[in-house]
N, CA, C and O atoms as a printed pandas DataFrame, in Angstrom:
     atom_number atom_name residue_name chain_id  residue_number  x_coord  y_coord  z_coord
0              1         N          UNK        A               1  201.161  -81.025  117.192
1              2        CA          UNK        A               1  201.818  -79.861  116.618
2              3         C          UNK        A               1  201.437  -79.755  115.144
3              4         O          UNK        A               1  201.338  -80.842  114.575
4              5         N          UNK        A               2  201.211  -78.700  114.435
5              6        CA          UNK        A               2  201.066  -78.766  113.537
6              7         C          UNK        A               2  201.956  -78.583  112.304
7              8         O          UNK        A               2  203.032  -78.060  112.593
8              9         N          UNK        A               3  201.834  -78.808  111.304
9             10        CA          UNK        A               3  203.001  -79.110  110.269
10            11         C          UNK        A               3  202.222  -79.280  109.357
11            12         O          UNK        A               3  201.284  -80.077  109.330
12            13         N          UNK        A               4  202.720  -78.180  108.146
13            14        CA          UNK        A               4  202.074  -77.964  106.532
14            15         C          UNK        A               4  202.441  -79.363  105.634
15            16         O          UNK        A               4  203.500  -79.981  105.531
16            17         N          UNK        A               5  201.266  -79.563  105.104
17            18        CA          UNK        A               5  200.962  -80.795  104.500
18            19         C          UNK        A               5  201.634  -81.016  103.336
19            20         O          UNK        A               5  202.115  -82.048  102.869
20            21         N          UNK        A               6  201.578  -79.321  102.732
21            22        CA          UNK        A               6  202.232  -79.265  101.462
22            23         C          UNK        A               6  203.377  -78.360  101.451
23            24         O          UNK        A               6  203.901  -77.771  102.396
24            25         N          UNK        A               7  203.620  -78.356  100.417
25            26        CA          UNK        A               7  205.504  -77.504  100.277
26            27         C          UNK        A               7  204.325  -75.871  100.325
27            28         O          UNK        A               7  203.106  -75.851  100.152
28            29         N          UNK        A               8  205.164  -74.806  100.588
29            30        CA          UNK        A               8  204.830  -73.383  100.342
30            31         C          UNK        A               8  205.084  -73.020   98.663
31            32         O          UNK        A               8  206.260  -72.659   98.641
32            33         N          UNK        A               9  204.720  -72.966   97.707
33            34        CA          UNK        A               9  205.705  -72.362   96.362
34            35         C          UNK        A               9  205.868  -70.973   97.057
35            36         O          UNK        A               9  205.129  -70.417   97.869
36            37         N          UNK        A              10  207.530  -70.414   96.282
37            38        CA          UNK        A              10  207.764  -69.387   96.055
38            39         C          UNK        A              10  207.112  -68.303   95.745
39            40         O          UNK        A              10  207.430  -67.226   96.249
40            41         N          UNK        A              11  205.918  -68.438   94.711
41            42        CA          UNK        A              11  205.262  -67.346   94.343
42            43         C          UNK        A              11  204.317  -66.818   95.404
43            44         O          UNK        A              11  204.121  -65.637   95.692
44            45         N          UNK        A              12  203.525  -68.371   96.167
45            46        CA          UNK        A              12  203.065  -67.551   97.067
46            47         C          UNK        A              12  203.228  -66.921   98.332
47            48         O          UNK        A              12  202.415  -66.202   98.913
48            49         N          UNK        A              13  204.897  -67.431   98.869
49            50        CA          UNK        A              13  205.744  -67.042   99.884
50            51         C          UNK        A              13  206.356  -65.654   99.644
51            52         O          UNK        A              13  206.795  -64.959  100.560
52            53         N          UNK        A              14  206.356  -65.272   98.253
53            54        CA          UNK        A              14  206.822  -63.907   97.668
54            55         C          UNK        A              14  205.595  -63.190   97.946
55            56         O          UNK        A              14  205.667  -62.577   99.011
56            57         N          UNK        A              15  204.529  -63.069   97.356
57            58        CA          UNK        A              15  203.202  -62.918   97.365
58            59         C          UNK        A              15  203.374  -62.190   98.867
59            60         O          UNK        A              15  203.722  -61.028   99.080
60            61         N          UNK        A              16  203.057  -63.131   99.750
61            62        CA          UNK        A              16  202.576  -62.870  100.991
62            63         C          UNK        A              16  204.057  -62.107  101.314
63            64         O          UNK        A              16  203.649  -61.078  101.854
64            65         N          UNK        A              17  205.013  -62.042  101.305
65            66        CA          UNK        A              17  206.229  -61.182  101.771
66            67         C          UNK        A              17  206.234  -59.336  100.813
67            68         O          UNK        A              17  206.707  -58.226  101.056
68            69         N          UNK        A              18  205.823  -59.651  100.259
69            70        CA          UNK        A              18  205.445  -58.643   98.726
70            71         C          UNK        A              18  204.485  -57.708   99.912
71            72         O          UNK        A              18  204.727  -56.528   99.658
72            73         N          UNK        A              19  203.810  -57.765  100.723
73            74        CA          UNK        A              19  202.595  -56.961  100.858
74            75         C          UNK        A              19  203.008  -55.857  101.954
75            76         O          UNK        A              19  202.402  -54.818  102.217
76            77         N          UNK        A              20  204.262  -56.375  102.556
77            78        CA          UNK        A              20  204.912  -54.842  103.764
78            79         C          UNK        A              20  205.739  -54.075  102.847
79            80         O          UNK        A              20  206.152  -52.974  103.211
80            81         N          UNK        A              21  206.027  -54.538  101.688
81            82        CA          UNK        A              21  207.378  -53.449  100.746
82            83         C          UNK        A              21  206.349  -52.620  100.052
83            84         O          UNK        A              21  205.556  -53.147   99.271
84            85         N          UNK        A              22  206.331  -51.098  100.358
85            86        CA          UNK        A              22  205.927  -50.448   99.011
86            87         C          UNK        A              22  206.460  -48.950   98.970
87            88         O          UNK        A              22  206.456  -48.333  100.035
88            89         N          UNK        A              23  206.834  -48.436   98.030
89            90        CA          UNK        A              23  207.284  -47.831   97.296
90            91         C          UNK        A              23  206.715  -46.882   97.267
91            92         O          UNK        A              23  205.517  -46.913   96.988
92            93         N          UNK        A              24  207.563  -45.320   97.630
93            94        CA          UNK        A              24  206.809  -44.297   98.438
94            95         C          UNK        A              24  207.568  -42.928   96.940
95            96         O          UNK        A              24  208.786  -42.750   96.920
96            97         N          UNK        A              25  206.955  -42.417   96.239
97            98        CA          UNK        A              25  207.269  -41.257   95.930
98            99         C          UNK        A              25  208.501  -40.012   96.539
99           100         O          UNK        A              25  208.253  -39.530   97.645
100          101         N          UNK        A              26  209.760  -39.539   95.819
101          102        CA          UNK        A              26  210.807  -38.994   96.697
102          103         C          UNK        A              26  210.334  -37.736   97.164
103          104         O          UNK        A              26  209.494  -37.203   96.439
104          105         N          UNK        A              27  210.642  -37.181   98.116
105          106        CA          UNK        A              27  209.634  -35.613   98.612
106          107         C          UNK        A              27  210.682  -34.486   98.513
107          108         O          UNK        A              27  211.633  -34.170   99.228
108          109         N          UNK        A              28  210.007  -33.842   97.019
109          110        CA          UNK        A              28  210.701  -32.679   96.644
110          111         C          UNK        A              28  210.969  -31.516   96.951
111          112         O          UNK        A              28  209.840  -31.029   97.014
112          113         N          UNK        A              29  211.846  -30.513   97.250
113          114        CA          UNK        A              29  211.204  -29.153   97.400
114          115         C          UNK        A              29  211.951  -28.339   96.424
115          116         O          UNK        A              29  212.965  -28.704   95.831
116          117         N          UNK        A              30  211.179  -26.861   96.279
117          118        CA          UNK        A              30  211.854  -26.009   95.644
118          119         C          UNK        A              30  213.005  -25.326   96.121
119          120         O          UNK        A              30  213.074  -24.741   97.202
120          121         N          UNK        A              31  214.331  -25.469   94.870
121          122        CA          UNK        A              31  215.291  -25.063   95.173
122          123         C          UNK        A              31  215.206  -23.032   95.467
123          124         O          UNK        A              31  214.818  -22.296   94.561
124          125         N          UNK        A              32  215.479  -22.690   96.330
125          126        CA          UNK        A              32  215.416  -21.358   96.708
126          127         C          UNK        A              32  216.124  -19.835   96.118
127          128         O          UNK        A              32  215.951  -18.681   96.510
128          129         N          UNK        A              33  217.045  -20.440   94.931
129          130        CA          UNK        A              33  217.779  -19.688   93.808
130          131         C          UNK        A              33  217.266  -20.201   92.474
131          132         O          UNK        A              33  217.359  -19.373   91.568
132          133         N          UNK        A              34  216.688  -21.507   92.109
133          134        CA          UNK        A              34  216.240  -21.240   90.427
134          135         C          UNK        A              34  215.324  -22.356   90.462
135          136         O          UNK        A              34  215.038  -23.093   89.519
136          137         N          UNK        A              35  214.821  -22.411   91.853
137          138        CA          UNK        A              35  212.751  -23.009   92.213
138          139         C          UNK        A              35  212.498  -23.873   91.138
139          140         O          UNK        A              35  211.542  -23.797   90.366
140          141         N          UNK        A              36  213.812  -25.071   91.121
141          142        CA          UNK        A              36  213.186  -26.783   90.440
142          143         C          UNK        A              36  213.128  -27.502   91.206
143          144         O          UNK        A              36  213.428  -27.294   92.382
144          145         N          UNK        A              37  212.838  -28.248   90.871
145          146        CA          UNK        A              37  212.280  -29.139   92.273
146          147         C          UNK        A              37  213.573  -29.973   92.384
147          148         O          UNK        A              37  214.155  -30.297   91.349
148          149         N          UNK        A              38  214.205  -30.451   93.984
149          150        CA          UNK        A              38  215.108  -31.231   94.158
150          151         C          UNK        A              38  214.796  -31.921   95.194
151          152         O          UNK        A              38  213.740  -31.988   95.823
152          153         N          UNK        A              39  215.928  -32.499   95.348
153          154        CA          UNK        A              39  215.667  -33.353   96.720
154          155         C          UNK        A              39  215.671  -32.662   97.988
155          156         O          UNK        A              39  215.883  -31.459   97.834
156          157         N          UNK        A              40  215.554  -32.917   98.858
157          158        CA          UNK        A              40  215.705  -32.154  100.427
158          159         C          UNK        A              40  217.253  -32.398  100.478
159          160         O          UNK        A              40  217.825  -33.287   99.847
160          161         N          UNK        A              41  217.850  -31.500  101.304
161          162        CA          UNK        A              41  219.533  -31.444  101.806
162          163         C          UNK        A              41  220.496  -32.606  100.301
163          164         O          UNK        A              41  221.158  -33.640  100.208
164          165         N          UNK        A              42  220.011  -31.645   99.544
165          166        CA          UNK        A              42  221.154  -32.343   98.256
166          167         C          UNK        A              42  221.402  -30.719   97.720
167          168         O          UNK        A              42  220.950  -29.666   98.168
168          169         N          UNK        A              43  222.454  -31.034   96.395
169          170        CA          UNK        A              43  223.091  -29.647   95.694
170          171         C          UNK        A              43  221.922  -29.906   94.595
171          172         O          UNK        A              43  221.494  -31.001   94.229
172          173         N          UNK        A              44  221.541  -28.694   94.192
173          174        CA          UNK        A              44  220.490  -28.643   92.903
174          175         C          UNK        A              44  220.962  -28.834   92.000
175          176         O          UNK        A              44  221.787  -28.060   91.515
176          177         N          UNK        A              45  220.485  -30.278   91.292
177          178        CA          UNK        A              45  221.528  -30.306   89.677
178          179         C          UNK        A              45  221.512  -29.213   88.607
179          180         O          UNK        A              45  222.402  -29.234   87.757
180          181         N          UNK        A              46  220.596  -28.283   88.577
181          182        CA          UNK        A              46  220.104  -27.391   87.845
182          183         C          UNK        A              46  221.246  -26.346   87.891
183          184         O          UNK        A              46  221.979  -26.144   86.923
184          185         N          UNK        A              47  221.375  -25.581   89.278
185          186        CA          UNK        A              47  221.998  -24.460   89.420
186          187         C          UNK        A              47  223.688  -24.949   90.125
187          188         O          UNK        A              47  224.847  -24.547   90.021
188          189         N          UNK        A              48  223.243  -25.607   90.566
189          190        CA          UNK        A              48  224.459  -26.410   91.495
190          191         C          UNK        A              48  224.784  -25.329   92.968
191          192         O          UNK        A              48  225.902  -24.843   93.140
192          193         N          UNK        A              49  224.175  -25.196   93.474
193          194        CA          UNK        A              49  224.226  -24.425   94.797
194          195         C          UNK        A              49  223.293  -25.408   95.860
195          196         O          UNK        A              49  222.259  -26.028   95.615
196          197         N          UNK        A              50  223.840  -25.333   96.753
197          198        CA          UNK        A              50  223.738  -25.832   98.595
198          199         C          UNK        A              50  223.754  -24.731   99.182
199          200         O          UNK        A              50  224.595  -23.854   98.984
200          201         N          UNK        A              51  222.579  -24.657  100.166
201          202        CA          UNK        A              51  222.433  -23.453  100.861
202          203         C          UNK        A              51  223.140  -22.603  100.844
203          204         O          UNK        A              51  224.069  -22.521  101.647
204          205         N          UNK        A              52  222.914  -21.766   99.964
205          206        CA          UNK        A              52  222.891  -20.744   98.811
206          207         C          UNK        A              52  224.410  -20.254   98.722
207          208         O          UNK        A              52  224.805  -19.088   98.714
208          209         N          UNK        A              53  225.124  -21.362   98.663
209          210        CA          UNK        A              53  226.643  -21.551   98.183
210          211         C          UNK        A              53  226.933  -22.030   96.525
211          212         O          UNK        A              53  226.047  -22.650   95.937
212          213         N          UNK        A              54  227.622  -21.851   96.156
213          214        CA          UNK        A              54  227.716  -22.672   95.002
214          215         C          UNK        A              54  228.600  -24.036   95.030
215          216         O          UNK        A              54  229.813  -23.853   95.127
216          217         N          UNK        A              55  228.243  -25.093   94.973
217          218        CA          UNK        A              55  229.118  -26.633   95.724
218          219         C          UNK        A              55  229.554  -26.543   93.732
219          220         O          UNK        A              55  230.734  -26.394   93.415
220          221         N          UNK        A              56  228.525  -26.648   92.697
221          222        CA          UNK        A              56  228.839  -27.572   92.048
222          223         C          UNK        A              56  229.003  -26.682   90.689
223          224         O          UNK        A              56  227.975  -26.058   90.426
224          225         N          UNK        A              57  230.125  -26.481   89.729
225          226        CA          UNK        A              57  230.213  -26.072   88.349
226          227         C          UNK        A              57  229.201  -26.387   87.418
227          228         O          UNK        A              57  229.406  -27.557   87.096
228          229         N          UNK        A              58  228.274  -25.977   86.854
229          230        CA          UNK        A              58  227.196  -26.363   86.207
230          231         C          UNK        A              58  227.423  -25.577   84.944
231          232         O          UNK        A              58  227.645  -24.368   84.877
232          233         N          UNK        A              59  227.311  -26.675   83.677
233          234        CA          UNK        A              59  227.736  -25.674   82.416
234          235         C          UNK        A              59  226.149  -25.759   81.711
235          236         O          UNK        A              59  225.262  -26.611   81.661
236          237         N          UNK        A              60  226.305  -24.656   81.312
237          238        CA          UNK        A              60  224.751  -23.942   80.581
238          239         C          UNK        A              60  224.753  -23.810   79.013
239          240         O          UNK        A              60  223.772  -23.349   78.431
């Protein structure tokens, strides 16, 4: 059976665990009353409207 001779270090057990995680850009779209870019199915911090309601008081 086989069995590692030496200890693993951390860095390179991180290393090799490090290589399935990566970090993807959030995917924006334009809000459809004042066209900034937001998140998908969120309230626009800008205008504060949710499908084309107003959810949120926004002072200007």
């Amino acid at each position: 059976m086989a069995v590692p001779k030496r200890k693993t270090s951390k860095a390179r057990r991180d290393k090799r665990r490090a290589s399935n995680i990566k970090m993807n850009a959030p995917h924006l779209v334009e809000c459809p009353s004042c066209h900034e870019k937001k998140m998908p199915h969120h309230v626009c911090l800008n205008c504060g409207k949710y499908n084309g309601a107003e959810v949120l008081a926004v002072e200007e």
